[in-house]
SEMI-841265 format. One record per residue (C-alpha): residue number from 1; x, y, z. Coordinates in steps of 0.1 Angstrom, whole numbers, plus 5000, padded with zeros to 4 digits. Each point is the difference from the previous one (the first is absolute). Example, Ala and Ser with C-alpha at 12.3 -4.5 7.8 and 13.67 -1.06 7.14 Angstrom:
// SEMI-841265
num/X/Y/Z
1/5123/4955/5078
2/5014/5034/4993
This chain:
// SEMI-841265
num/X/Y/Z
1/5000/5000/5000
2/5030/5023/4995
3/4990/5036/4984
4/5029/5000/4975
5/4988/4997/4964
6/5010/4973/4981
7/5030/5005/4977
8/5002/4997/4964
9/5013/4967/4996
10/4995/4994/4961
11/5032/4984/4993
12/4997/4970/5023
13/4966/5003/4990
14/5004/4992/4962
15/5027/4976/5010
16/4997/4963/4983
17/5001/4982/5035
18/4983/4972/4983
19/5017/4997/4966
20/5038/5005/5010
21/5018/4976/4976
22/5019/4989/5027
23/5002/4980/5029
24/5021/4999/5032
25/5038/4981/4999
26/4990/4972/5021
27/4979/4982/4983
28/4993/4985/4967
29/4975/5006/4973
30/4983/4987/4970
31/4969/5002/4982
32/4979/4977/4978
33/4972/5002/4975
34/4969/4986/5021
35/4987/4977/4971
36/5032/4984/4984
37/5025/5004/5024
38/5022/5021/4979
39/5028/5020/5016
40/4990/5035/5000
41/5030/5020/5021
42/5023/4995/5026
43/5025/5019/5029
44/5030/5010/4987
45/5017/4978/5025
46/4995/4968/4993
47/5033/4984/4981
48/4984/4994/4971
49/4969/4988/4984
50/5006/4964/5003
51/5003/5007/5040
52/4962/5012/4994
53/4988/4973/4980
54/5019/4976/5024
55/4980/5016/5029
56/4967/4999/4983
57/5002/4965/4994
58/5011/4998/5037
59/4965/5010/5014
60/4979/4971/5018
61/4967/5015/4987
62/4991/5018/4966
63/4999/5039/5006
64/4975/5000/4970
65/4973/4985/5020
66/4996/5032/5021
67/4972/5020/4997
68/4999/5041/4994
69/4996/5019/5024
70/5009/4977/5029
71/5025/5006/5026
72/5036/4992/4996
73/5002/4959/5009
74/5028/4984/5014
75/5011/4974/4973
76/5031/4981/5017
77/5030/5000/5008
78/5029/4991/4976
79/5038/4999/4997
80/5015/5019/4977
81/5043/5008/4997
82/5006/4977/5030
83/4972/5017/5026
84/4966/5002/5006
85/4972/5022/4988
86/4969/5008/5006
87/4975/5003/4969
88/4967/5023/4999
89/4980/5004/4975
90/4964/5021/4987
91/4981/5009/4968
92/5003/5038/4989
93/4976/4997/4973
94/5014/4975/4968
95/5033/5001/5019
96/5008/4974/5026
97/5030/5020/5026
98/5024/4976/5014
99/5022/5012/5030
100/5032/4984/5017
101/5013/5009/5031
102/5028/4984/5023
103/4981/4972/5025
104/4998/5002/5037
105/4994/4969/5022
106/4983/4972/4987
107/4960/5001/5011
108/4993/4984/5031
109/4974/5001/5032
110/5025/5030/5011
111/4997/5017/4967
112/4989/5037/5014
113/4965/4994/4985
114/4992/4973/5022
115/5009/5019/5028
116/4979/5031/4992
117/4968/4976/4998
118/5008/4980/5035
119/5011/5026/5020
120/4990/5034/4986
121/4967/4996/4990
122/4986/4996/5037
123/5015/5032/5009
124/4986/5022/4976
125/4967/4981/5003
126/5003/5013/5037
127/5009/5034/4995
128/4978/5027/5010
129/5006/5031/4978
130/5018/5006/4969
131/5027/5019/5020
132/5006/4967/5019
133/5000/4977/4968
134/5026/5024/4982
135/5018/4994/5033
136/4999/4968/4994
137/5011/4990/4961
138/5030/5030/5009
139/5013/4977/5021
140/4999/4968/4981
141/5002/5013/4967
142/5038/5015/5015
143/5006/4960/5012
144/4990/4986/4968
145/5023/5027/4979
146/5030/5009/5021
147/4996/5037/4988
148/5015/5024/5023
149/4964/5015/5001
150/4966/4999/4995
151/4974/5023/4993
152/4955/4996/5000
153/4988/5034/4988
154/4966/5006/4990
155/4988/5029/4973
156/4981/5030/5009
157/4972/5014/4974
158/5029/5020/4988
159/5024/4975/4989
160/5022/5005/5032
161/5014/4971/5019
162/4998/4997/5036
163/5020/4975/5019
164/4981/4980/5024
165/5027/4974/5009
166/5038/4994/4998
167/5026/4980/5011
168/5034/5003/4994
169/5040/4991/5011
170/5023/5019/5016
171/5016/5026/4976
172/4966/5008/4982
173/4984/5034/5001
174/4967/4994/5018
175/4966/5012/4977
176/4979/4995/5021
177/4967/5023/5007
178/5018/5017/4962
179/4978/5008/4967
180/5016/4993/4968
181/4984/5025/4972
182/4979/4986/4972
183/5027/5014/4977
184/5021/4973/5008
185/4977/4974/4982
186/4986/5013/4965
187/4965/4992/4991
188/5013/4970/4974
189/5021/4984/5027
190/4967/5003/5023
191/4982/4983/4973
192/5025/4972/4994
193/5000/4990/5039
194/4969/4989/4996
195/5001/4978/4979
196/5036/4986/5007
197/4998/4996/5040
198/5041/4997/5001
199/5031/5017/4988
200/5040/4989/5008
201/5026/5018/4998
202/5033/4986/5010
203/5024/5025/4990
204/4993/5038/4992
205/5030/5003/4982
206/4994/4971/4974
207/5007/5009/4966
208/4973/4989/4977
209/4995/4971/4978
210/4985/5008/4963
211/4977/4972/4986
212/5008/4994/4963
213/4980/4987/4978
214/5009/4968/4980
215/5001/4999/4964
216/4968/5016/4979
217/4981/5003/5036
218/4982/5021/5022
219/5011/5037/5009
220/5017/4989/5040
221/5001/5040/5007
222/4959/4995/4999
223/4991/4973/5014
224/4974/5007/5036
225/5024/4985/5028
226/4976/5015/5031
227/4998/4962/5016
228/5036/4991/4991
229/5023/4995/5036
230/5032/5011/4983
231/4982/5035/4983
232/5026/5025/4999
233/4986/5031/5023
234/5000/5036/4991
235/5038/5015/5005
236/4982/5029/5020
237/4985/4970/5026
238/5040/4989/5004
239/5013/5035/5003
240/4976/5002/5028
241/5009/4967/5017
242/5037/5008/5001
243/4989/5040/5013
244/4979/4981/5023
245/5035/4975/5015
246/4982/4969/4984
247/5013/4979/4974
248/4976/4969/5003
249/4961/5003/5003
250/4972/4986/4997
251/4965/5015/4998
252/4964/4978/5008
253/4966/5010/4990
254/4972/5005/5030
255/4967/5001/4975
256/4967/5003/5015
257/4966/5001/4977
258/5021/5005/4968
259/5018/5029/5013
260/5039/5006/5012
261/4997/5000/5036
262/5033/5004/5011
263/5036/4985/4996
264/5022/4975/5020
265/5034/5015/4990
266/5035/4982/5008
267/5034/5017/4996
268/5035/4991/5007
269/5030/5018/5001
270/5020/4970/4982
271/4997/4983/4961
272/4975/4970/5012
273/4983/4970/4977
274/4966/4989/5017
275/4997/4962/4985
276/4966/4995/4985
277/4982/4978/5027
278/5006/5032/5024
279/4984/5023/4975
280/4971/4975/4993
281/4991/4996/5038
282/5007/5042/5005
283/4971/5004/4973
284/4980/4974/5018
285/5007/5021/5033
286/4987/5030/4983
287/4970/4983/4985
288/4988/4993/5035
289/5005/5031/5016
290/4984/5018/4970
291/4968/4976/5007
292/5007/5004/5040
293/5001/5042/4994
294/4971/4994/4980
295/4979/4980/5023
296/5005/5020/5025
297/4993/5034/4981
298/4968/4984/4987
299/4990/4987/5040
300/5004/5035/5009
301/4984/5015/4969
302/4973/4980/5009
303/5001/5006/5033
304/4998/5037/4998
305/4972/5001/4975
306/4976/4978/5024
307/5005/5026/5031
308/4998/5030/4977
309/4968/4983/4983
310/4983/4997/5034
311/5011/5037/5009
312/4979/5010/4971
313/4969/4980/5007
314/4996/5014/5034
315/5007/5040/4990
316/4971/4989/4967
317/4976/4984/5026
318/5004/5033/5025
319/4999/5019/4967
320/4963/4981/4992
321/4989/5015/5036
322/5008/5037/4989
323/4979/5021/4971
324/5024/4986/4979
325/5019/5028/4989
326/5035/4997/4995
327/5011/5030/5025
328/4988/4970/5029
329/5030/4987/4991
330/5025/5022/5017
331/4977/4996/5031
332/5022/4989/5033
333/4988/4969/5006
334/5006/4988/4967
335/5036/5009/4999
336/5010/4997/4963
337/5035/5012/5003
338/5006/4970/5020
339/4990/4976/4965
340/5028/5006/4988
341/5024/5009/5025
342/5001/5039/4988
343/5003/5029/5025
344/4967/5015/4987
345/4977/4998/4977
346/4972/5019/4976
347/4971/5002/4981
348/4994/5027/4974
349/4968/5009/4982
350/5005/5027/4971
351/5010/5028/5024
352/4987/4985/5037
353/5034/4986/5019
354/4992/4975/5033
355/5035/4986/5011
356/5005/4978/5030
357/5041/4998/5018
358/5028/5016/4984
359/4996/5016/4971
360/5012/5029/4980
361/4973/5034/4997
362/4964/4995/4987
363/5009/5021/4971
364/5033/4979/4990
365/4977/4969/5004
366/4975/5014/4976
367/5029/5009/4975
368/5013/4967/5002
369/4968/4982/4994
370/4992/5020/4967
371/5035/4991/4990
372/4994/4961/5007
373/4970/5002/4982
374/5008/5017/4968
375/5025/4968/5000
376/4968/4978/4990
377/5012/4973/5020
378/4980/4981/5028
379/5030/4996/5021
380/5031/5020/5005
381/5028/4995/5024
382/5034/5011/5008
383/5025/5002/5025
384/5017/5030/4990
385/4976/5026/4991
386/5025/5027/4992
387/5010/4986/4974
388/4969/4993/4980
389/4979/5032/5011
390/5005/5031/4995
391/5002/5017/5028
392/5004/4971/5018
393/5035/5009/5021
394/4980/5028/5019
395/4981/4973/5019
396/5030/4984/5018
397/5007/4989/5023
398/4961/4993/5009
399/4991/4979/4965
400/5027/4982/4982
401/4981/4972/4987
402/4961/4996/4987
403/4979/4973/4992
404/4964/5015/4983
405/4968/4984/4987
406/4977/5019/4978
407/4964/4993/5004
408/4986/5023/4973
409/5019/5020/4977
410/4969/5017/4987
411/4994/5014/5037
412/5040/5004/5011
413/4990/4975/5029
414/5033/4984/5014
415/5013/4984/5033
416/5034/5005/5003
417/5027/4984/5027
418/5030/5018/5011
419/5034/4994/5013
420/5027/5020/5017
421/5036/5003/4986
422/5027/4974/5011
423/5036/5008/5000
424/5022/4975/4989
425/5037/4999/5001
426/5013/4971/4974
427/5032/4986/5002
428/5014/4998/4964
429/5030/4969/4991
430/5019/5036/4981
431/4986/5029/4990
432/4971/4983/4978
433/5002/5041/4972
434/5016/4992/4970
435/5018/5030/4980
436/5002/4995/4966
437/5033/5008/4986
438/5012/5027/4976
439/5016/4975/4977
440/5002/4963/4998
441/4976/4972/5019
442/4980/4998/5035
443/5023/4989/5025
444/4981/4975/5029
445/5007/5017/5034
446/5031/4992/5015
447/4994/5009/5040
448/4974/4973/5016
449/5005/5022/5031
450/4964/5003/5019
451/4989/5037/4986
452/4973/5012/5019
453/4970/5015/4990
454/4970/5016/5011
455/4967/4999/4984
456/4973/5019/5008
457/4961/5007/4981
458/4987/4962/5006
459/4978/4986/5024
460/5000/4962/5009
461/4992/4979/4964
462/4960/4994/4998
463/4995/4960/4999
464/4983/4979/4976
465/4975/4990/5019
466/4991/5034/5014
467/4994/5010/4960
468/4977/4971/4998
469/4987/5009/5034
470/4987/5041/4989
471/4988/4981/4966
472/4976/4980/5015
473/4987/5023/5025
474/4996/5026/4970
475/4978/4973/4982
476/4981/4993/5034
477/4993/5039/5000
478/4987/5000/4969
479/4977/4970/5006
480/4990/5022/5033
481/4996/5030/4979
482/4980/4984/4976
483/4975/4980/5024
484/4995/5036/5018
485/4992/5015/4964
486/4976/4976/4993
487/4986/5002/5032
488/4998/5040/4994
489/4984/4995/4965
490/4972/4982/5015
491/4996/5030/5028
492/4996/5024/4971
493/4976/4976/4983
494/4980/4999/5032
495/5007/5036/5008
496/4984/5013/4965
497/4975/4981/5003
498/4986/5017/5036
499/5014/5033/4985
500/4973/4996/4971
501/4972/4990/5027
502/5012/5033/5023
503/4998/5020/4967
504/4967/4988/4991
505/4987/5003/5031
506/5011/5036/5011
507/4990/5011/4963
508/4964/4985/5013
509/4999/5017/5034
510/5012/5028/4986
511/4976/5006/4976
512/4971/4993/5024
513/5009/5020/5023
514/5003/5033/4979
515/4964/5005/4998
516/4995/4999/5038
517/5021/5023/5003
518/4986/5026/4982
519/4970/4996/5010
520/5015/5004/5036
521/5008/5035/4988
522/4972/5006/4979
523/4974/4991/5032
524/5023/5026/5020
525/4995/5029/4976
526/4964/4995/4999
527/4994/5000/5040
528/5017/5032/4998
529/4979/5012/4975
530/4966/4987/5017
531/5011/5011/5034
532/5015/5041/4999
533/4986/4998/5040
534/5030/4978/5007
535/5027/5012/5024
536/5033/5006/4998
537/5009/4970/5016
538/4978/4972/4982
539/5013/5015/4970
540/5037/5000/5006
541/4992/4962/5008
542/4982/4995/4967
543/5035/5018/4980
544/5024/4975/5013
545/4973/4971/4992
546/5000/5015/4961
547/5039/5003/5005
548/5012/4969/5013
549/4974/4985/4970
550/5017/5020/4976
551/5028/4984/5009
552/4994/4964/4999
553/4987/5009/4972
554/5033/5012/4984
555/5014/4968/5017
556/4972/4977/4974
557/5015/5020/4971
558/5033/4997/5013
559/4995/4963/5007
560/4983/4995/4965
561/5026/5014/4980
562/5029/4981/5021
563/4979/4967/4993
564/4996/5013/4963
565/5033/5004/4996
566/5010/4962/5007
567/4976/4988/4976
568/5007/5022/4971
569/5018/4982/4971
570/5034/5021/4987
571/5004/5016/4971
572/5031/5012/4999
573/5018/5021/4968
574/5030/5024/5006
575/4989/5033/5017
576/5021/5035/5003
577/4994/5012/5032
578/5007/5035/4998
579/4971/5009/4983
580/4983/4982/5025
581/5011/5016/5031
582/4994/5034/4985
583/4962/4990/4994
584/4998/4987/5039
585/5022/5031/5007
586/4975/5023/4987
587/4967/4983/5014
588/5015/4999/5037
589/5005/5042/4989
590/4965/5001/4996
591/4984/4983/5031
592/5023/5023/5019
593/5008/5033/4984
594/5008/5018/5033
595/5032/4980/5003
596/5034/5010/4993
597/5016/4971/4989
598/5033/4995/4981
599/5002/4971/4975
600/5031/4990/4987
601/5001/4977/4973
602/5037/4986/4996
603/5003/4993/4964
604/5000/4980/4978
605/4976/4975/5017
606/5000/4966/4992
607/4975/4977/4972
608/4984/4970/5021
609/4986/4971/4988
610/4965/5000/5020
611/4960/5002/4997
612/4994/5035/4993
613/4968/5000/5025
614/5016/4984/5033
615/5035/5018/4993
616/4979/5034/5003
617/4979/4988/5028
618/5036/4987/5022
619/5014/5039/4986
620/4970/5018/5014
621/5000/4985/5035
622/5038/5008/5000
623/4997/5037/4988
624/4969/5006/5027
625/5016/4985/5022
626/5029/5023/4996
627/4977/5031/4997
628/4985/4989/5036
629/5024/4995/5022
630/5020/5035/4990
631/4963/5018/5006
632/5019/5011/5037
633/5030/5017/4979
634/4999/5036/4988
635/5015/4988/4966
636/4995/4966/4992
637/5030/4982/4981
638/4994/4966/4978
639/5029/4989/4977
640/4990/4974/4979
641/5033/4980/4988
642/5006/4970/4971
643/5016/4966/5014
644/5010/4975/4982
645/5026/4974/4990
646/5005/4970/4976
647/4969/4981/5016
648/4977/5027/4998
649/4987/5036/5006
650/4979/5017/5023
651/4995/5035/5019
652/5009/5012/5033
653/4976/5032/5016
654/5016/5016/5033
655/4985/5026/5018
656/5008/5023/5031
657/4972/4996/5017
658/4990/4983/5035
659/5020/4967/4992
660/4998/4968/5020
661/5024/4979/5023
662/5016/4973/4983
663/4993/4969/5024
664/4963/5004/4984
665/5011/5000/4967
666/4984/4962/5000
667/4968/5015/5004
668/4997/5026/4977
669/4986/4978/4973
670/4977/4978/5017
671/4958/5003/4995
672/4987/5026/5028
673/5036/5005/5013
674/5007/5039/5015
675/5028/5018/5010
676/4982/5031/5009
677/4962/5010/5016
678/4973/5005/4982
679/4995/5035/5013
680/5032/5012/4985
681/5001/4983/4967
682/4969/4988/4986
683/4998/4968/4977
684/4991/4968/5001
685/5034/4979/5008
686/4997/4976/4965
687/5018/5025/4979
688/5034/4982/5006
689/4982/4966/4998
690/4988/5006/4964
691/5031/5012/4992
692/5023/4968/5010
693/4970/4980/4985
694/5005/5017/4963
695/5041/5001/5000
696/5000/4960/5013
697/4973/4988/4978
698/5027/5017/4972
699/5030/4981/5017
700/5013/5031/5015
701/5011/5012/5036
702/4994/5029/5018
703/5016/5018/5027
704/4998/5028/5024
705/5024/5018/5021
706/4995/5029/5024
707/5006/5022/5032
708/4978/5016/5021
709/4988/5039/4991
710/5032/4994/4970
711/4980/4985/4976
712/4992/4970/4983
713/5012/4981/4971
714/4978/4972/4981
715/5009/4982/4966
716/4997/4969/4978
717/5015/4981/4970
718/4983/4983/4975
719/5019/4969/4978
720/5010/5003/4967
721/4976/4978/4976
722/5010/4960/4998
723/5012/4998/4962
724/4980/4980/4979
725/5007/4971/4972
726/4993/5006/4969
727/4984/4970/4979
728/5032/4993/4987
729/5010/4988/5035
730/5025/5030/5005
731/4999/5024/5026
732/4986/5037/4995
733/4989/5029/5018
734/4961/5011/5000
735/4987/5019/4973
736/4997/5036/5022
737/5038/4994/5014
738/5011/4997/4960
């Protein structure tokens, strides 16, 4: 996890690791044609083509009966020039390679293999962590080799190795608790690990062996040798070795669900020949302890995933007992930081921020959400946030690392998880920068002196099963979101079906009671009439009967036209308001001509698309109602303003008049609803009503701000039109917006 950037490593790179044309001096090759057995090329140091031909014919078993693509197979062993050699063979497409190489012991029940079955095998089976199995194969894999040391490192997600075990003689720089940068191992010698699980080197400063072809033959210089023991290795790789004090190694796959895990890697400081029943039981050792490594990662995978599954059934089932909104989800009880292990945690809904622990600002949060959104990607995670976001470095050292789900893109709806920064101070084997040269070739370092450095901008790495932990809990959500929908749908269902019975009905009582209430008044008038003798007291008694049924009898209109109002059908077409305030501007001059009122008409004002009839009943109650409450102010003040934006239009009308607190702005549009007596301000309390009634039935909002005695401020917006399609199935605006 080191911060330095890669370096440019094309040379070893573009390297022919696989096709070198040579092999290493201590062996012997030569190749055949797979189908007729024909001599195809040989090392240059055999004495002469009869000594190959002699050899071939040597072999116990036919090399032509191996199959491609298998892995290198032991043929025999045979003696050749007075001494004993051991013979491998495999198929490389229609060539058959044959390899000789000097014989150790003769195979016995103490050949190492045997060994690494009877005793071994127990102990790693009884290991409990991977630390303690590396432990482990160090030690015997030093016992089988006789290598001064030995080295179990494991990769990083950046190609870095970390060593996890060692053991080494006296006389050996220790590298233990060291990193080894993923410089030192090019992508293509990654790549060719894993599929050839050993490599030998007994002498870093062999000189190679070129294969030549025989007569009218193959070209040698191309021939795929990535399975072949005696492959001759990149001159950079020896370089290295002898920077490094080693002139023997020998390097072991650790491969765990098709990828390269790690390495056991075994130097020593003298030339050393590891016979080839050595190497075959080191590959068996590191067969095992890739399948140990990966037993154990998968118990623990597996592990992890069952907790972390049951964490998120309980915070869904305490979720099913809230309203089901997402913001229950930062509630105390349900602790979602602690899912996966973050130091805080939040939930983000367009622009409203709930957080829970340690997190950075609400507004940062926000900012970072919109970012992980426009990503388009259910889940996004990293462990070092500064360098991904920008922006990112300024939330140190509380949030390093951040693991998000996105719940609805359309909506900006996010959970996110958050994790402090973590200092690290990595020990390097040399100073892992590379500086490429003003002239000639990269140099491998030369120092493997620990060089210290520290890291900073990462949190702790987010796990695998945490990712699949947030994933399923997002698709629980959903499931919860969904079921609450549904139930919601049905409400409205339900809920417009008693709206339509409460319209029908009030529109009923309504209209049956307007006619008792004028004659109410009508009866008063004439008992005046009949009855001059009446005092002065019976017929002050007889006014506030006519009054109040005056009233109730505005409040039957008022009632009628609010229940008229839901049961009108639209008919909407685009309408310019400005004449229409000035019409509604100039009646409200009429009905009170006395009044010094200033109306200020900020234009241009805006083009809505909205039935001309309810648009200019919702404008009238909103320009009387201005006109009313600023009847207490020597010069009355209404500024009527255009609002607007890419999802619609509307107006906004402020006034200086009386004004209102605003912790009853909730009730200023509600049926009867008054913020001031009767006395002072007459009307009938619907105004308002009708008015949220229109803009809604439109798809609009309205809004109201104000301070008491400094005036009030009331608006709306109105949507744009939905386009329409066009019979040819494409998209198009209506035929007023054209």
């Amino acid at each position: 996890m080191s911060a330095l950037p890669l370096p440019d490593l094309a040379q070893c790179a573009d390297e022919p690791i696989r096709v070198p044309g040579a092999i290493q001096p201590h062996g012997r090759m030569a190749v055949l044609h797979a189908h007729d057995g024909r001599l195809l090329a040989h090392s240059a140091n055999w004495p002469g083509a009869a000594a190959v031909a002699d050899a071939l014919r040597a072999l116990p078993v036919d090399p032509a009966r191996l199959q491609s693509g298998d892995a290198p197979a032991w043929i025999g062993t045979i003696p050749i020039d007075g001494r004993n050699w051991d013979v491998g063979a495999h198929r490389q497409g229609d060539a058959v390679v044959v390899e000789y190489e000097p014989a150790g012991p003769a195979a016995s029940m103490h050949a190492p293999i045997y060994s690494v079955a009877r005793e071994l095998l127990p102990r790693l089976q009884q290991a409990d962590s991977v630390a303690r199995l590396c432990e482990v194969v160090a030690r015997e894999m030093k016992r089988l080799t006789g290598y001064g040391r030995c080295l179990i490192y494991r990769f990083d997600a950046d190609g870095h190795g970390e060593v996890l075990a060692e053991r080494i003689d006296p006389g050996y720089q220790s590298y233990a608790g060291h990193r080894f940068p993923a410089s030192d191992i090019p992508q293509q010698a990654r790549a060719l690990y894993r599929i050839n699980h050993i490599r030998v080197i007994p002498d870093a400063n062999y000189d190679p062996v070129p294969l030549v072809p025989a007569e009218d033959a193959m070209d040698a210089g191309a021939l795929d040798l990535g399975f072949a023991a005696l492959r001759s290795v990149s001159p950079v790789h020896l370089e290295y070795m002898r920077n490094m004090g080693t002139l023997a190694s020998m390097s072991v796959s650790i491969v765990a669900r098709g990828r390269l895990w790690g390495l056991v890697s075994c130097h020593n400081h003298e030339a050393k020949h590891l016979p080839f029943q050595t190497r075959v039981a080191c590959e068996h050792l590191g067969r095992l302890l890739s399948m140990q490594i990966q037993a154990q990662e998968d118990n623990a995978d597996v592990a992890q995933r069952l907790a972390l599954h049951q964490r998120v059934l309980r915070l869904v089932a305490m979720m099913a007992e809230t309203d089901g909104t997402l913001q229950q989800l930062v509630a105390p009880d349900h602790l979602l930081h602690e899912l996966t292990d973050a130091a805080g945690a939040a939930v983000v809904l367009n622009d409203s921020c709930w957080t829970i622990g340690q997190t950075p600002g609400q507004d940062a949060v926000r900012k970072l959400a919109h970012w992980v959104v426009e990503r388009g990607q259910d889940l996004f995670s990293t462990d070092r946030l500064p360098e991904v976001y920008p922006g990112g470095a300024a939330l140190l050292p509380d949030c390093a690392g951040v693991l998000a789900v996105s719940i609805s893109q359309v909506h900006r709806h996010v959970v996110l998880w958050f994790r402090p920064e973590l200092v690290q101070t990595i020990r390097w084997a040399g100073d892992p920068r590379k500086t490429v040269p003003s002239h000639g070739r990269i140099h491998p370092r030369r120092s493997f002196e620990s060089w210290n450095e520290r890291v900073r901008g990462r949190s702790a790495p987010w796990l695998v099963a945490q990712h699949a932990a947030v994933l399923e809990l997002r698709q629980a959500l959903l499931a919860l979101v969904l079921r609450r929908a549904e139930e919601m749908a049905g409400h409205a269902v339900e809920l417009g079906r008693v709206n339509k019975e409460l319209e029908a009905f009030s529109y009923t009582v309504s209209h049956d009671l307007r006619a008792p209430m004028r004659h109410i008044a009508g009866y008063v008038d004439l008992v005046v009439e009949d009855n001059p003798q009446l005092d002065e007291r019976a017929q002050r008694y007889l006014k506030h009967v006519k009054g109040a049924a005056s009233y109730a009898g505005q409040l039957v209109d008022a009632l009628l036209d609010f229940s008229r109002l839901g049961r009108a059908g639209l008919k909407p077409s685009w309408v310019e308001t400005a004449p229409l305030v000035e019409d509604l501007i100039a009646e409200i001059r009429q009905h009170e001509p006395g009044r010094r009122i200033e109306w200020d008409l900020q234009a241009p004002l805006p083009r809505v698309w909205a039935d001309p009839l309810l648009l200019q009943v919702a404008l009238r109650n909103l320009l009387s109602n201005a006109a009313k409450y600023t009847r207490n102010r020597e010069t009355a003040t209404v500024r009527i303003t255009a609002v607007g934006g890419p999802e619609g239009a509307g107006l906004e009308i402020q006034d200086n008049g009386v004004g209102f607190p605003m912790k009853y702005v909730g009730k200023l549009f509600g049926v009867f609803q008054r913020l001031h007596r009767t006395e002072d301000f007459d009307g009938t309390g619907i105004g308002l009503a009708n008015v949220k009634r229109i803009v809604e039935r439109h798809g609009g909002t309205v809004w109201a701000r104000g301070e008491p005695d400094r005036g009030a401020t009331f608006g709306f917006m109105l949507p744009l039109p939905m386009p329409t399609r066009t019979d040819a199935g494409s998209v198009g605006r209506t035929e007023e917006s054209s």
